[in-house]
C-alpha positions as CSV (number, residue, x, y, z in Angstrom):
1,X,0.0,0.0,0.0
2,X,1.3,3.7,-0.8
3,X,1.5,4.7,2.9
4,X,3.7,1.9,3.9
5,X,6.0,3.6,1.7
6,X,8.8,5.2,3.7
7,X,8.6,8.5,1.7
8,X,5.5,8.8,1.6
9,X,5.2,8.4,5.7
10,X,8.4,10.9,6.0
11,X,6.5,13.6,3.7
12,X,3.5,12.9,6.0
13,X,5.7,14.0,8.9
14,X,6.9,17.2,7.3
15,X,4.0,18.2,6.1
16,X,2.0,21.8,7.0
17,X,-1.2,20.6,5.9
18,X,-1.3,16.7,7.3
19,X,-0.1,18.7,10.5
20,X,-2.7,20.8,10.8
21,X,-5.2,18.5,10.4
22,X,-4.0,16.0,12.6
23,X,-4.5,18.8,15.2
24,X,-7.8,20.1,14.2
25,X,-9.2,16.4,14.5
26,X,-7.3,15.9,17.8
27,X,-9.3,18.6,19.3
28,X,-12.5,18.1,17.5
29,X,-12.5,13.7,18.5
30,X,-11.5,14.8,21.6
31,X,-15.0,17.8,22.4
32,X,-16.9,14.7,20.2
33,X,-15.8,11.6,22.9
34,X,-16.4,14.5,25.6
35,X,-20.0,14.2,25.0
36,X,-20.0,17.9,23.8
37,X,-21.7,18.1,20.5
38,X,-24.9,19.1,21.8
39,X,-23.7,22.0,23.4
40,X,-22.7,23.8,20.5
41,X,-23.7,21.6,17.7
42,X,-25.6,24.3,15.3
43,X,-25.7,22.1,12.0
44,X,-24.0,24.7,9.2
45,X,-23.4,22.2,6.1
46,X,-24.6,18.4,5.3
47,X,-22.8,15.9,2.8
48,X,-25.0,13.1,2.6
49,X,-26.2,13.3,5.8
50,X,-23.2,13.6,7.5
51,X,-23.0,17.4,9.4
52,X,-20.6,19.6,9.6
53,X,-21.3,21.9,12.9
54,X,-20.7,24.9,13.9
55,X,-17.9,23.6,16.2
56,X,-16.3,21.9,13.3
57,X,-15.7,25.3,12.0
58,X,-14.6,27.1,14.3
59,X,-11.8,24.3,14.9
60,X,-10.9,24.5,11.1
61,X,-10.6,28.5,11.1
62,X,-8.5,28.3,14.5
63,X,-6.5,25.7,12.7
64,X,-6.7,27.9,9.2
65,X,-5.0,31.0,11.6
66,X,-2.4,28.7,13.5
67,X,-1.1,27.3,10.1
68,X,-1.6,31.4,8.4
69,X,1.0,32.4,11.4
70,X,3.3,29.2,11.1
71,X,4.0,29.9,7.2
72,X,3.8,34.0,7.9
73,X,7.0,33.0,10.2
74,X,8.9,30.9,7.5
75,X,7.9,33.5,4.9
76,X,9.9,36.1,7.6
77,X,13.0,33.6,8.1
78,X,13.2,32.7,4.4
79,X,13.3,36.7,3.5
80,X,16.2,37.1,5.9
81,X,18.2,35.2,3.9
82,X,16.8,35.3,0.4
83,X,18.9,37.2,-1.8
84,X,17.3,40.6,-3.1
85,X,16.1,40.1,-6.1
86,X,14.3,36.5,-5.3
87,X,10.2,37.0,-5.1
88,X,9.4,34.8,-1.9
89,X,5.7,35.1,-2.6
90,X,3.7,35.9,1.2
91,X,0.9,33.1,2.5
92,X,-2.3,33.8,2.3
93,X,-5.1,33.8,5.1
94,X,-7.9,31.8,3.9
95,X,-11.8,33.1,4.2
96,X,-14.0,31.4,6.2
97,X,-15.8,31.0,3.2
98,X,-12.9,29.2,1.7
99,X,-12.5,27.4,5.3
100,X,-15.9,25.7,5.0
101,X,-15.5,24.6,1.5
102,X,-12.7,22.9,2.0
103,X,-14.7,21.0,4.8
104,X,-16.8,20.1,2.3
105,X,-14.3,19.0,-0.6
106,X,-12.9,17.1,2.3
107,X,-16.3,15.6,3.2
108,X,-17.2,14.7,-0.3
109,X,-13.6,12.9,-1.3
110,X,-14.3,10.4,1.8
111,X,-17.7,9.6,0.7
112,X,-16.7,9.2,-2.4
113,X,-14.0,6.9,-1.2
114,X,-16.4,5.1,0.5
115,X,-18.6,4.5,-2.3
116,X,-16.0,3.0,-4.2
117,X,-14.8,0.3,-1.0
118,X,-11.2,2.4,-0.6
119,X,-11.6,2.9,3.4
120,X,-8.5,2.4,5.7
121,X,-9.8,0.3,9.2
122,X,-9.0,1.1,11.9
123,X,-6.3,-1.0,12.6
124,X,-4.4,0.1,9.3
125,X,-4.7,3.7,10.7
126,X,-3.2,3.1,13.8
127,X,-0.4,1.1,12.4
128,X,0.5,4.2,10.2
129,X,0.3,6.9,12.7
130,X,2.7,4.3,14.8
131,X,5.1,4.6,11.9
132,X,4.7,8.8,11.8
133,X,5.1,8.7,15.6
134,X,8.3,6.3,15.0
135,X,9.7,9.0,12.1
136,X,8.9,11.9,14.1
137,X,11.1,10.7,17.1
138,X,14.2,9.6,14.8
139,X,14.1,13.1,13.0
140,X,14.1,14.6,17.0
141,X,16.7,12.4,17.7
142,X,18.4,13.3,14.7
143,X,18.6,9.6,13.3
144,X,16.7,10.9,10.3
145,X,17.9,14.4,8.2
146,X,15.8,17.3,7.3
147,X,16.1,19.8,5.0
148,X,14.5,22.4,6.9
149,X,14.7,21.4,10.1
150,X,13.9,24.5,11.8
151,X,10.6,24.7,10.5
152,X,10.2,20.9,11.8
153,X,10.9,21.7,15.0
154,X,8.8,24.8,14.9
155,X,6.0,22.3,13.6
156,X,7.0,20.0,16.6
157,X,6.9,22.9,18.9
158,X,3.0,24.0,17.9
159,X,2.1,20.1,18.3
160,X,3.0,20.2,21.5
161,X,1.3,23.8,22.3
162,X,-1.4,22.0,21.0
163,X,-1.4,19.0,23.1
164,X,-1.1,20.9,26.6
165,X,-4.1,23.4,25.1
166,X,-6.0,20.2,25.0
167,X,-5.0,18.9,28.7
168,X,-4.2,15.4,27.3
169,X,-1.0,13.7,27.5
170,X,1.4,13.2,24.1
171,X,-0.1,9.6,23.8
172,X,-4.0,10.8,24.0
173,X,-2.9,13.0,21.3
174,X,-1.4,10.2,18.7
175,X,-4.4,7.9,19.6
176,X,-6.7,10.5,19.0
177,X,-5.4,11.5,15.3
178,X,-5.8,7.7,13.8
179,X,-9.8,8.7,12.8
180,X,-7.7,11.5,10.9
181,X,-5.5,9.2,8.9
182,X,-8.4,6.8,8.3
183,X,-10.2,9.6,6.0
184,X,-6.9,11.1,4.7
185,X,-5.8,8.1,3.5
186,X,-9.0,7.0,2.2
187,X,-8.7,10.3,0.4
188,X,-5.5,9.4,-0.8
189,X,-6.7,6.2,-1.7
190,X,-9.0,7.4,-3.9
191,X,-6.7,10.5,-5.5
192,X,-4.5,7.7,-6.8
193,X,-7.1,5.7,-8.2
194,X,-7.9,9.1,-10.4
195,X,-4.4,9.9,-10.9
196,X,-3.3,6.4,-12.7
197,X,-7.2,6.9,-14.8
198,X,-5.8,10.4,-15.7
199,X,-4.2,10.9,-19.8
200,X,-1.0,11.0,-19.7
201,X,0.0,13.9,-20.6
202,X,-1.9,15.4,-17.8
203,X,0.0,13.5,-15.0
204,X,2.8,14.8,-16.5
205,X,1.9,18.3,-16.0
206,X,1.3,19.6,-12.3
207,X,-0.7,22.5,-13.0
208,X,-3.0,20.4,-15.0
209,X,-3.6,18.1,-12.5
210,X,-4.6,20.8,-9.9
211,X,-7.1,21.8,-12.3
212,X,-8.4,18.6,-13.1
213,X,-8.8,17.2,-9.1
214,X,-10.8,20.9,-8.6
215,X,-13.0,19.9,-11.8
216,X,-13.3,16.1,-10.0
217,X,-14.4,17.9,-6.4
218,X,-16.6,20.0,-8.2
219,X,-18.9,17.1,-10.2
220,X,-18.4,15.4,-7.2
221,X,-20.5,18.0,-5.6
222,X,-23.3,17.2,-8.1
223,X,-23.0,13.6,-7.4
224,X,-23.3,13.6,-3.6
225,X,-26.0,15.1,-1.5
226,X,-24.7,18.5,-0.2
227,X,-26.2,21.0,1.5
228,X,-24.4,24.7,2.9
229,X,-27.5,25.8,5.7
230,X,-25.2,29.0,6.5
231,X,-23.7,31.5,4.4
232,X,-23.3,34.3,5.8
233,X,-19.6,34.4,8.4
């Protein structure tokens, strides 16, 4: 399977985005298993039944900020050094509007993964986060090299911000992440499956293939059930 792959565990680990939502679905499994939902569980979007609340949200735009700041502080250390005449483009802060349809995007590709019998168990979830946890430590350790290891330590630093926000120990943290890696790699189950039907001279091309996986989320849209039952942010 593709995330038994070493590389592809190792760019799990580095990554800003498979970061970020580790930690969003940390805290949102954890106010879920709290017994929480009802508390603050206005309903602002449906994907075939399955809700997205207003708590959801609110996770995702605190997430959305933390990860605007993290690359707003590697755009700063990169300028330092940059020579003058390089263009070191600056991130941008996404909308909330932006925020809640990539919630649904998200939504939709696991459904759609689903469908098609490309879920991860369980089991299969936890055995990958096991292997993350495993690369994480041996990059700490400095058993495994980094490019950039400053900004993997400043991503290691947040995690653990993270974790004592949350009151839970580093263990509660990694157990609580494996429903995360069961969609995402569902998802990415189901992004290869496209990929290989793709022409080739589209793989080939990077650009195109952004283009044609928004195309793909948007008939995917179409196809499943959604509904948006607040607009206005």
């Amino acid at each position: 399977m593709v995330f038994k792959n070493k590389w592809y565990i190792l760019s799990a680990v580095l990554s800003l985005t498979v970061i970020f939502t580790a930690i969003m679905y940390a805290n949102i499994n954890g106010w879920y298993s709290g017994g929480q939902k009802t508390a603050n569980g206005e309903v602002i979007a449906r994907i075939d039944g399955k809700e997205i609340t207003e708590k959801d949200f609110e996770m995702a735009l605190w997430v959305e900020e933390q990860k605007y700041e993290f690359q707003l502080k590697k755009y700063e250390r990169e300028k330092q050094h940059a020579d003058e005449n390089v263009l070191i483009p600056l991130p941008q802060r996404a909308s909330p509007e932006q925020v809640l349809d990539r919630l649904i995007d998200n939504e939709v590709l696991y459904q759609e993964a689903k469908s098609q019998g490309l879920e991860v168990s369980y089991e299969e979830a936890k055995n990958y986060m096991e292997q993350v946890r495993k690369t994480t430590n041996d990059i700490m350790e400095g058993e495994i090299q980094v490019a950039d290891r400053e900004e993997f330590m400043e991503s290691q630093k947040l995690i653990k911000q993270s974790i004592e926000k949350m009151g839970i120990s580093e263990d509660e943290y990694w157990n609580r992440v494996v429903q995360a890696y069961q969609k995402s790699l569902a998802i990415s189950r189901l992004k290869a499956k496209v990929l290989s039907s793709m022409p080739e001279e589209v793989r080939k091309d990077p650009e195109k293939v952004r283009l044609y996986f928004e195309q793909y989320a948007k008939d995917l849209r179409r196809k499943h059930k959604v509904e948006i039952l607040k607009k206005d942010f």
